[in-house]
C-alpha positions in Angstrom: -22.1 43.9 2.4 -19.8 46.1 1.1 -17.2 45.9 3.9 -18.2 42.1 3.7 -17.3 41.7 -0.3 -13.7 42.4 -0.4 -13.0 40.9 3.3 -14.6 37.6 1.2 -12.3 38.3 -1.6 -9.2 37.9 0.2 -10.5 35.3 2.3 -11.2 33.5 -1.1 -7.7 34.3 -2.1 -6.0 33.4 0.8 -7.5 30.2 0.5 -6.6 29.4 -3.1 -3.0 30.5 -2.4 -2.9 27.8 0.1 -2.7 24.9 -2.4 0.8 26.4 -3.0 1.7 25.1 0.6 1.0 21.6 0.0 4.0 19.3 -0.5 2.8 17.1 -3.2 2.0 20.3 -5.5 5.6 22.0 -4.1 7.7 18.6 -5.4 5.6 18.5 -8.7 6.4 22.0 -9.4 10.2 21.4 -8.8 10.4 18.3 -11.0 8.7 20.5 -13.6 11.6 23.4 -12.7 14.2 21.1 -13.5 12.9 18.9 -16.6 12.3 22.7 -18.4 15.1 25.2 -17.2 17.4 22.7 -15.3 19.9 22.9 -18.3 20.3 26.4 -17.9 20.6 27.4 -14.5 24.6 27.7 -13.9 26.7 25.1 -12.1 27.0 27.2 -9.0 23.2 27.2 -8.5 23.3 23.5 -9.4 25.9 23.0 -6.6 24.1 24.9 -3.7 20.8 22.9 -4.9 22.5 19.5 -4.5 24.4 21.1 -1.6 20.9 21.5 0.3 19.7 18.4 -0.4 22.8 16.4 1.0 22.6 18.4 3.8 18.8 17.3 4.7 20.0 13.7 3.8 22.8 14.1 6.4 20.6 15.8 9.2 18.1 12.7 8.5 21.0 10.2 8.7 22.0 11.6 12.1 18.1 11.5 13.3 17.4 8.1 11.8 19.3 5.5 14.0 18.1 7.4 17.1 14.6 7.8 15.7 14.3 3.9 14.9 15.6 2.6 18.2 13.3 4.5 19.7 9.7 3.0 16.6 11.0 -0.9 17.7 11.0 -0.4 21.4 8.0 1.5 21.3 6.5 -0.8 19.3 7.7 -4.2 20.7 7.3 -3.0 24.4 3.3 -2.7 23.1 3.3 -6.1 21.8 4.6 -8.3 24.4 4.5 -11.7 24.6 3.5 -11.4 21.0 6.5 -9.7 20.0 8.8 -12.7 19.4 6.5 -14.2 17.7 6.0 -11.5 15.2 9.8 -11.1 14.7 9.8 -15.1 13.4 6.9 -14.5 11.3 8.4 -11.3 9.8 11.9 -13.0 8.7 9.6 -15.8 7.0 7.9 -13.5 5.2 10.8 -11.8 3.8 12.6 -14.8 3.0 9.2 -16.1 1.1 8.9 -12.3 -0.7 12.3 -12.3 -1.8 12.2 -15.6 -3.7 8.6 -15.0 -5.0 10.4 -11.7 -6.4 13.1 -13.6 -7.7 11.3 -16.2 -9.4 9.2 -13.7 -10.7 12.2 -11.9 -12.4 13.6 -15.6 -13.7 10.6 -16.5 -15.0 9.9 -13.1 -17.5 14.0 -13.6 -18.2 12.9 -16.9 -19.7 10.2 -15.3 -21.9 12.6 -12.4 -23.2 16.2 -14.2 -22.9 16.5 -14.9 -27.1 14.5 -11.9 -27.9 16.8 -9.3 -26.8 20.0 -8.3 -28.6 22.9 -6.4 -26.9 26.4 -4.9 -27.6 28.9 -5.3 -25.9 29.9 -2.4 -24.4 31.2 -1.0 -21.7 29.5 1.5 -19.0 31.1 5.1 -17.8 29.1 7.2 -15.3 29.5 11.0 -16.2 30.5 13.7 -13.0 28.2 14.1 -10.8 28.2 17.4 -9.4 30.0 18.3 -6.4 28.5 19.7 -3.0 30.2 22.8 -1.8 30.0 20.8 2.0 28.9 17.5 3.2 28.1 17.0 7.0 28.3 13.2 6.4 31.8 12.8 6.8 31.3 13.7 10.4 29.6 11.1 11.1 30.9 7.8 12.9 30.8 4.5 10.8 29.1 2.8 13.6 26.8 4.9 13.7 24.2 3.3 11.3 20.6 2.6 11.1 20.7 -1.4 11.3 22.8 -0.9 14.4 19.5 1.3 15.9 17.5 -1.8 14.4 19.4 -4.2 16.0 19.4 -2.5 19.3 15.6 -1.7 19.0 15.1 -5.2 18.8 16.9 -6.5 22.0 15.4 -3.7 24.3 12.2 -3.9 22.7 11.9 -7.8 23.8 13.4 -6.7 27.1 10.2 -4.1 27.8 8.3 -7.0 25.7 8.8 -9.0 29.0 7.1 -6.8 31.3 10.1 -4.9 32.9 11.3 -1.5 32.5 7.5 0.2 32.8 8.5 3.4 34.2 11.7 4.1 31.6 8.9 3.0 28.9 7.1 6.4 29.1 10.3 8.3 28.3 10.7 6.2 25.1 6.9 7.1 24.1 7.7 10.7 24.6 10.7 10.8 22.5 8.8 9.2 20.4 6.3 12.2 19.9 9.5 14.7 19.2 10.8 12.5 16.8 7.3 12.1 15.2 7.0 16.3 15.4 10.5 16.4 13.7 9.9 14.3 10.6 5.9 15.7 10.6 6.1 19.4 11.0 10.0 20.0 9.5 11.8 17.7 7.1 8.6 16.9 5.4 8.4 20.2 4.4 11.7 20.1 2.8 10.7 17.2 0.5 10.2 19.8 -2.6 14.0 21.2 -2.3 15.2 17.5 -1.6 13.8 16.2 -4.7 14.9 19.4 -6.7 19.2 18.9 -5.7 18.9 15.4 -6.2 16.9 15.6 -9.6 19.7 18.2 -10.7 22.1 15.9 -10.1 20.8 13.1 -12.4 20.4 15.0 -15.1 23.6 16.9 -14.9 25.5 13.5 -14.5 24.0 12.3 -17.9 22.6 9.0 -16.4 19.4 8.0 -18.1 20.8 9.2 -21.8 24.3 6.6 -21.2 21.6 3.5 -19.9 19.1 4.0 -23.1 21.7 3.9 -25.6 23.6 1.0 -24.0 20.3 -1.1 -23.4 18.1 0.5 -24.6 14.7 -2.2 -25.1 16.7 -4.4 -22.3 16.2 -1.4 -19.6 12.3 -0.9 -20.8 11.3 -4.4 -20.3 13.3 -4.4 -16.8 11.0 -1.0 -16.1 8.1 -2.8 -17.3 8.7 -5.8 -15.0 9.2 -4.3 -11.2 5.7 -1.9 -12.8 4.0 -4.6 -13.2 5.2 -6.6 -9.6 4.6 -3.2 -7.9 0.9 -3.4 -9.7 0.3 -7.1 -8.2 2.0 -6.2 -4.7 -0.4 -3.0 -4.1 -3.5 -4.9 -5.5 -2.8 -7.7 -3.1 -2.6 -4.8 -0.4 -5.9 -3.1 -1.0 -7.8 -6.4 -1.8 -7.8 -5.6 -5.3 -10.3 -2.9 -4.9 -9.5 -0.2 -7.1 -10.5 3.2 -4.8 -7.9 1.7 -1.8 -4.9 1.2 -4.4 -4.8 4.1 -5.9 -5.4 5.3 -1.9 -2.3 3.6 -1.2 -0.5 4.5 -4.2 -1.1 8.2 -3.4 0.1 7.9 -0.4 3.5 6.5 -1.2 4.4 7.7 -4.2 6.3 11.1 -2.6 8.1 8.7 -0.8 9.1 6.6 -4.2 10.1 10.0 -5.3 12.4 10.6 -2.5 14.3 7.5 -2.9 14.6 7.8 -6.8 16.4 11.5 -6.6 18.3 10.4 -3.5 19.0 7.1 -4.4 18.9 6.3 -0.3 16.2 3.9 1.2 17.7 4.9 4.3 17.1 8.7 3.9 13.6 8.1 3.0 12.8 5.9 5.5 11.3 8.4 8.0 9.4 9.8 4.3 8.0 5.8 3.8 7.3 5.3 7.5 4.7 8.2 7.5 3.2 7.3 4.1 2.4 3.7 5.4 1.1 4.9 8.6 -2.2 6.4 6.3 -2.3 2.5 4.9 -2.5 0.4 7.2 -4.6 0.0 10.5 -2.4 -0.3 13.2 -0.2 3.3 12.4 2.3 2.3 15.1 3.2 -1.1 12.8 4.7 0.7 10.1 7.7 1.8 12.6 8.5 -1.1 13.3 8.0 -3.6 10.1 9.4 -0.3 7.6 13.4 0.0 9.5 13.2 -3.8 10.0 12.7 -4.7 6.2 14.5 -2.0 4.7 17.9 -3.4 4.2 16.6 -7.1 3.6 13.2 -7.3 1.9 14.6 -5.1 -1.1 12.3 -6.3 -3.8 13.9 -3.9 -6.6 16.9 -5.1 -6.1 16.0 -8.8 -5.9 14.1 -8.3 -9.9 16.7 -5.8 -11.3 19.6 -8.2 -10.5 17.9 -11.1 -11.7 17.6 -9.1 -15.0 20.6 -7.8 -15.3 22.7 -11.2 -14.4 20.6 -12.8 -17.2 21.3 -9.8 -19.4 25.2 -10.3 -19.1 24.9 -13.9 -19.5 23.1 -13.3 -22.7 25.1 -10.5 -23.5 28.5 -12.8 -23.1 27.0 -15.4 -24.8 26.1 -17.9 -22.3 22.6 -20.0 -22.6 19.9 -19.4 -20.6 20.9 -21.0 -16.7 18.5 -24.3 -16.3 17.1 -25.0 -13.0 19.4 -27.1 -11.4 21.9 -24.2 -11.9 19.3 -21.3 -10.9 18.2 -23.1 -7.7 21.5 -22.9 -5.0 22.2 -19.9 -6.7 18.1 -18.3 -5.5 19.1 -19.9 -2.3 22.3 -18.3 -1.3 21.0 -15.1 -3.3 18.2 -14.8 -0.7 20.2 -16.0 1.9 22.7 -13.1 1.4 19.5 -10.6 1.6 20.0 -11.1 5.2 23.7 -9.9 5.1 23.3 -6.7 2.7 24.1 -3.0 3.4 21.1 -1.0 2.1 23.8 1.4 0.5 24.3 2.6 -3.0 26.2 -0.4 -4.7 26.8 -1.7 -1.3 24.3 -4.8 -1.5 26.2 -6.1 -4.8 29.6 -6.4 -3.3 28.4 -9.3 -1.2 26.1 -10.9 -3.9 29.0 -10.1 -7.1 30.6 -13.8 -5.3 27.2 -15.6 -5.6 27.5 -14.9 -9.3 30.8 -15.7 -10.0 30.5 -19.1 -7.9 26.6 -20.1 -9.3 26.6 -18.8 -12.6 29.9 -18.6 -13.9 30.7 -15.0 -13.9 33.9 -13.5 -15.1 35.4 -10.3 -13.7 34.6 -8.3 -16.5 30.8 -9.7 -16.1 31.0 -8.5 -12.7 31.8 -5.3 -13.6 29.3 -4.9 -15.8 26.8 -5.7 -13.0 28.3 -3.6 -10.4 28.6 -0.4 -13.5 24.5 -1.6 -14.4 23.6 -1.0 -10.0 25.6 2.2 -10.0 23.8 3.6 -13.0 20.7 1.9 -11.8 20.7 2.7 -8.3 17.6 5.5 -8.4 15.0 3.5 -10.0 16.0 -0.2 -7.6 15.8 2.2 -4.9 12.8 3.8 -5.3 10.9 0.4 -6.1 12.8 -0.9 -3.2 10.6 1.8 -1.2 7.9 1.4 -3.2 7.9 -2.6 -2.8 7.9 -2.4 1.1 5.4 0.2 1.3 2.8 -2.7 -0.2 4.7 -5.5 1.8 3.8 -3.8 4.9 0.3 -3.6 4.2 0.3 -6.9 3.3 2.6 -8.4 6.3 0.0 -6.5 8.5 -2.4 -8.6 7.3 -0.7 -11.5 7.8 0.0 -11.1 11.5 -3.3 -10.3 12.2 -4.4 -13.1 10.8 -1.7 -15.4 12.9 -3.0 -13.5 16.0 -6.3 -14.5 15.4 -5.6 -18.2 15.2 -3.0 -17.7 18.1 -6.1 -16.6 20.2 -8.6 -19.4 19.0 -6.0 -21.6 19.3 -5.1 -20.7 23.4 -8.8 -20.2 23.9 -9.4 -24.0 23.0 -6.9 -25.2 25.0 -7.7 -23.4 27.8 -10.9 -25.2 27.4 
């Protein structure tokens, strides 16, 4: 017993010390580092901080395109037949999210259009800091995740059609080293991800210029995409409390990525492995997550609908009726298709749709462009957060469809 007590003491020990492996605990701690001491650590340290957490965004950015090509094929080859079907069912459904989104945003703009006053003032982004490298110059513009999507997609429906068997087994073991990558080594570098990034934002001064330009305007746009977020994962765990919070849990780290990074892209291999755990088919998430990413961007579909109402109000324009709103929600979703899931990149191609529909003038546009720039972190993270619910939901969907697809060959086979 005696050789036993203190052998049981540091089992006991070892054991508690443990929790301080876990990921979750690891990024908590680090935004906790930064909110208290981040104003005093020296710029240097700042710099190597945000320095390391470019360079895991850049090492993902090289993996990503690579790692999606090889989620689609994978998971088209399994699918089959059923695989074009599912493709046509998928770009329904994201059309049909994307307005719902959108009306959504319209409709509470409606509500709060004459109770909100603003100034008119301009926007200026304070310095961000500067990395003392970046290995993202290096790599090639073509060189892009929705180019990996796009090719995904093709092979996939070639190995969907029943040829190709024996290359099809190479594609499901790279699969398993990409899977060991994301699993056993960048995921452990979530905690100093989150710390650069977080650094950054507060060094740069963001959140303290956007509450004292719109101050009650940016709460109730906060307060909207919660509330949408609430109704999406409520809808995705059947409105049963214990699986939304489950599903909640498991995403959030993954929102917290794509806040700090302001990157869907970078997260993506983060949201792909969170939505694995919710849904029931884990292979699905690979292949709905990289093909919604860039299109079904829910965030950004509510915060531009809020902010283009909050520049018309702010300019001094009414409220746009119905048969104004209407082409411009059409074209507006239409372009979803079109969009670079970039910082800023998506409003470049909508900026048009506003001046064209609702009457924008260059200096509105500016202020729109200025409002995505400073806004970037929180349409990205509820971009992530959005499509980690969608997914669930889409799943259910499809299963659904291939239910009634089987009834419906079964009776006419009869």
């Amino acid at each position: 017993m005696q050789e036993n007590g203190p052998q049981g003491y540091r089992i006991l020990v070892l054991n508690k010390l443990k929790i301080l492996t876990n990921t979750t605990l690891q990024t908590i701690i680090a935004i906790c580092f930064v909110l208290m001491l981040g104003t005093h650590l020296p710029l240097s340290v700042s710099r190597g901080f945000y320095t390391f957490s470019l360079l895991i965004r850049d090492l993902l950015m090289y993996i990503l395109p690579i790692a999606i090509f090889s989620y689609i094929v994978s998971m088209l080859a399994g699918l089959k037949q059923q695989a074009f079907l599912l493709v046509g069912v998928l770009l329904i459904f994201e059309a049909l999210s994307n307005t719902l989104s959108i009306s959504y945003a319209y409709s509470v703009g409606f509500t709060v259009y004459n109770k909100i006053n603003l100034l008119n003032s301009s926007f200026q982004k304070a310095e961000s800091l500067l990395p003392y490298f970046s290995l993202g110059q290096f790599r090639p513009q073509f060189y892009t995740v929705d180019k990996g999507t796009f090719l995904g997609v093709l092979v996939g429906f070639f190995f969907a059609t029943g040829k190709g068997t024996l290359a099809m087994q190479t594609f499901y073991r790279f699969r398993k080293c990409i899977d060991v990558i994301f699993s056993k080594v960048l995921a452990k570098l979530i905690p100093g991800m989150v710390l650069g990034f977080l650094l950054n934002i507060q060094k740069s001064g963001l959140l303290t210029n956007l509450t004292e330009n719109y101050g009650l305007a940016l709460l109730i746009i906060l307060l909207g995409i919660i509330f949408y977020l609430i109704l999406l994962f409520s809808i995705a765990g059947s409105f049963r409390i214990h699986e939304i919070m489950r599903q909640i849990k498991n995403i959030w780290p993954a929102g917290l990525i794509a806040f700090t990074s302001s990157s869907s892209a970078a997260t993506m291999p983060f949201t792909i492995t969170a939505v694995e755990k919710n849904v029931k088919v884990p292979s699905f998430a690979g292949l709905i997550i990289p093909a919604t990413t860039n299109i079904q961007q829910i965030g950004d579909c509510i915060a531009n609908v809020f902010f283009g109402l909050l520049i018309l109000k702010q300019f001094g324009f009414p409220f746009p009726e119905l048969n104004t709103w209407l082409p411009f929600m059409i074209v507006y979703v239409l372009a979803r298709f079109t969009t670079a899931g970039m910082i800023g990149g998506a409003i470049f191609i909508l900026i048009p749709i506003y001046e064209k529909y609702l009457g924008f003038t260059p200096e509105m546009s500016s202020v729109l462009l200025a409002l995505n720039i400073l806004l970037d972190f929180l349409i990205t993270s509820s971009n992530v957060l959005a499509n980690g619910a969608l997914c669930v939901i889409f799943e259910k969907i499809w299963l659904k469809v291939k239910d009634f697809r089987i009834i419906l060959k079964n009776k006419n086979g009869k």
